[in-house]
C-alpha positions in Angstrom: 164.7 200.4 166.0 161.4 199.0 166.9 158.8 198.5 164.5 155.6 199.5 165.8 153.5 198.8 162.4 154.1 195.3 161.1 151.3 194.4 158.4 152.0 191.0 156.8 150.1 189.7 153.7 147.2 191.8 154.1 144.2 191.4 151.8 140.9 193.6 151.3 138.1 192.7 148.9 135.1 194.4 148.0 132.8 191.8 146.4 134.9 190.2 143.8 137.6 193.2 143.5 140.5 193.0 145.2 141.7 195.9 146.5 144.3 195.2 148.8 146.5 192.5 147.1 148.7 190.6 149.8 150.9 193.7 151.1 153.8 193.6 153.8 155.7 196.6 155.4 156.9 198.0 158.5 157.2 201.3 160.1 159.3 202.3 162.5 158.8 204.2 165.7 159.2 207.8 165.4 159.4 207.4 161.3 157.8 209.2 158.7 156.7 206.3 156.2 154.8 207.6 152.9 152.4 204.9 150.9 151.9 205.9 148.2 150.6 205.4 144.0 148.2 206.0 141.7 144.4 206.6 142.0 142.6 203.1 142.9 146.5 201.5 144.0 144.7 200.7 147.8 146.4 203.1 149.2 143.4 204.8 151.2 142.0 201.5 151.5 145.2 200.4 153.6 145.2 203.1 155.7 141.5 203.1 156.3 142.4 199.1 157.6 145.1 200.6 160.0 143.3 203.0 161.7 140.0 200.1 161.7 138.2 201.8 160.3 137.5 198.8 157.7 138.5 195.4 158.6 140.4 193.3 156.8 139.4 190.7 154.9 142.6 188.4 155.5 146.3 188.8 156.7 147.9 190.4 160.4 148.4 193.8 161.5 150.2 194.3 164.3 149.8 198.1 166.1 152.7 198.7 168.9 151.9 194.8 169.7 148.3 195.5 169.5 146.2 192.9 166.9 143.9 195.0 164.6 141.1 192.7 164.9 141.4 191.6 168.5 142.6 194.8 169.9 140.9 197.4 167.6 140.0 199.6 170.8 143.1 200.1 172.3 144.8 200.9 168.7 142.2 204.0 168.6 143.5 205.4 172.2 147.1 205.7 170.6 146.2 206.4 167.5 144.5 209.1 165.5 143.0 210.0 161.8 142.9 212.6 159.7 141.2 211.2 156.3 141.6 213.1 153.2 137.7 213.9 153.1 137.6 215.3 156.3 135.0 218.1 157.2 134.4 219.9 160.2 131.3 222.1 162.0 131.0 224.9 160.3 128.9 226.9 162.6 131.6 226.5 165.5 134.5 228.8 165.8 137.8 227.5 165.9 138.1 227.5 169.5 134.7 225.9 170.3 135.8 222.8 168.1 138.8 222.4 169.7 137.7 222.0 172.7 135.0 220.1 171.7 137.4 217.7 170.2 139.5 218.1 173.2 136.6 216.1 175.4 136.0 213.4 173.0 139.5 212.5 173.6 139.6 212.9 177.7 137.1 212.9 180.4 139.7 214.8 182.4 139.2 218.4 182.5 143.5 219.1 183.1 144.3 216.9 180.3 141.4 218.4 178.1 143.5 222.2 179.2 147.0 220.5 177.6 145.3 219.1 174.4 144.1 222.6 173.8 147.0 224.6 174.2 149.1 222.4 172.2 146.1 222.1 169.7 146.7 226.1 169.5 150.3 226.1 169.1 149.9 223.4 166.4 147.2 225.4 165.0 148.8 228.7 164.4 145.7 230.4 164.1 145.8 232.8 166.3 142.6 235.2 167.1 140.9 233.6 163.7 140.3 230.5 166.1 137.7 232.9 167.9 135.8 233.4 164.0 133.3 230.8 162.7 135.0 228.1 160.3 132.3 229.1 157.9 135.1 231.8 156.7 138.0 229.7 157.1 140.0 228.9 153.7 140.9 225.5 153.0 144.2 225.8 154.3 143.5 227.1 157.7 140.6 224.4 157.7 143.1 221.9 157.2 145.6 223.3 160.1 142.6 223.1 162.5 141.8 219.6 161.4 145.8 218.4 162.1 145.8 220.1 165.1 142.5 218.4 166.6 144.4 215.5 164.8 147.5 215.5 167.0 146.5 217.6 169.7 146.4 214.5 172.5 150.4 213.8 171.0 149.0 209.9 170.0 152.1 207.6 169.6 150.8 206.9 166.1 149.3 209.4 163.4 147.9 208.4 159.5 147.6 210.9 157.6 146.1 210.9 153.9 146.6 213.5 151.8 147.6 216.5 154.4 148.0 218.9 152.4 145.7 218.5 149.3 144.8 221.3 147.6 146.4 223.4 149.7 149.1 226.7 148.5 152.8 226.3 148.9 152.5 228.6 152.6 150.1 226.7 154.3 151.4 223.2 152.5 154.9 224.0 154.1 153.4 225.1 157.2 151.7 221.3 157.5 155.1 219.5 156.3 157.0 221.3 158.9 154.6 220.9 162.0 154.4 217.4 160.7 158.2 216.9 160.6 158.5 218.5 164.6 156.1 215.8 165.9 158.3 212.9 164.8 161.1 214.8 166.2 158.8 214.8 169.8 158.3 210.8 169.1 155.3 210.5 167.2 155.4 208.1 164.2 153.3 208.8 160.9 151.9 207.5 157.8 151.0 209.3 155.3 149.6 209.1 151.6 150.5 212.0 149.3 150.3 212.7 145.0 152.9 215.4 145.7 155.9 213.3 144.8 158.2 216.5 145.8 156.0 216.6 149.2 157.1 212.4 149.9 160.7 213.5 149.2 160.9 216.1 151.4 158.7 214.5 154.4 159.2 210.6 154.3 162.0 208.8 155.6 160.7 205.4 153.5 158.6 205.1 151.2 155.8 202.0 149.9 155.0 202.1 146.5 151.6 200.5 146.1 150.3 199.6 142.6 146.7 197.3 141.4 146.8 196.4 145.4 150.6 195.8 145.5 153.7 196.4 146.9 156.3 197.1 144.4 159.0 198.8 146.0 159.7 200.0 150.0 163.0 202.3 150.3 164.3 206.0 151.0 163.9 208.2 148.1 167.1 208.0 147.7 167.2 204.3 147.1 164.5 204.1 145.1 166.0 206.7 142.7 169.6 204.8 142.9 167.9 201.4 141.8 165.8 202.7 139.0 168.3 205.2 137.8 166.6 208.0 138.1 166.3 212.3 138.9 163.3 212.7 140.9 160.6 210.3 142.8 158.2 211.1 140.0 160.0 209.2 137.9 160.5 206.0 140.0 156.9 206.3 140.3 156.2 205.8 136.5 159.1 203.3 136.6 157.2 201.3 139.3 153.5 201.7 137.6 154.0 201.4 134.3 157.3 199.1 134.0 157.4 196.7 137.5 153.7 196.2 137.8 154.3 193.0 139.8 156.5 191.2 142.5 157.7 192.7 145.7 161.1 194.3 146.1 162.1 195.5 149.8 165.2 197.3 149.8 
């Protein structure tokens, strides 16, 4: 299967900290890869490099062929964003940001129509897209902001932290509509502290750790190599006991 994310020894530094420590992975087109570790690991700072939104300091990242820093621009018309901090305009209803999102992503009128009716499908809102966001919870925020997200189907989607903070309806509701898109083709990364989220979701997983990689596998393999119940405990396993080296299984 082709790998349309290839990052090899990548390295981002603030000043004198290091926070992006020589990493390598792939993804795979049409997989669901999850980055993941512990507050301050890089992991937000990776995927902020992916979609360029920082640059890199050093190291090759390779988007469907596309080089980061030469071909940042073109990476952007495949690929979309939805940081953890997002916000939105409150003083829009739901269907008047849609559609204004619709027209930053086409000039065309007909393909601005298709973006919105998926984005209402994806949305699920139904008539509440019609209220003010102002009196949207935080979940139904957060389906608005995936389905502006994905609504022009980009052939690449990072996502970090999806469903943060969110109940177990609308958190299963995010992991699902998440889990249809890869079956229409779309590839994803994503970045999660819900270990139990990462098990049910990702079909790899990159544990990062003081700007490292320190294990890439299933779940499955993970918790085979460290002898292990649950990805919780590979995670301490990783952070606490494997602090260094790279192992790629």
């Amino acid at each position: 299967m082709k790998n349309v994310i290839v990052v090899k020894d990548l390295v981002k530094k603030f000043g004198k900290t290091t926070a992006v420590d020589s990493i390598s992975f792939t993804v795979k087109k049409g997989e669901i890869f999850a980055l993941i570790g512990p507050n301050g690991a890089g992991k937000s700072t990776t995927l902020r490099i992916l979609a360029t939104v920082l640059a890199p300091t050093s190291g090759e990242v390779g988007i469907y062929d596309y080089d980061i820093n030469q071909d940042a621009s073109k990476i952007r018309q495949i690929m979309t964003y939805l940081p953890e901090e997002a916000g939105s305009y409150k003083n829009m209803t739901g269907m008047s940001y849609l559609k204004f999102m619709a027209a930053m992503f086409s000039d065309s009128r007909k393909e601005q129509e298709e973006y919105l009716t998926f984005a209402q499908h994806i949305a699920g809102l139904g008539d509440r897209l019609k209220t003010k966001l102002s009196s949207y919870s935080k979940g139904m925020v957060r389906k608005l902001l995936l389905a502006r997200t994905v609504m022009s189907k980009p052939r690449l989607t990072i996502l970090d932290e999806p469903t943060s903070g969110l109940d177990v309806t609308n958190a299963l509701f995010i992991r699902k509509t998440i889990q249809d898109l890869t079956k229409q083709g779309m590839t994803v990364l994503l970045s999660s502290h819900n270990m139990l989220e990462i098990e049910f979701l990702s079909d790899r997983v990159g544990m990062i750790h003081k700007g490292k990689i320190t294990g890439i596998g299933s779940s499955q393999d993970l918790m085979k190599k460290y002898k292990v119940q649950n990805l919780e405990e590979v995670f301490e396993a990783i952070t606490h006991v494997n602090s260094e080296g790279n192992t790629d299984l």
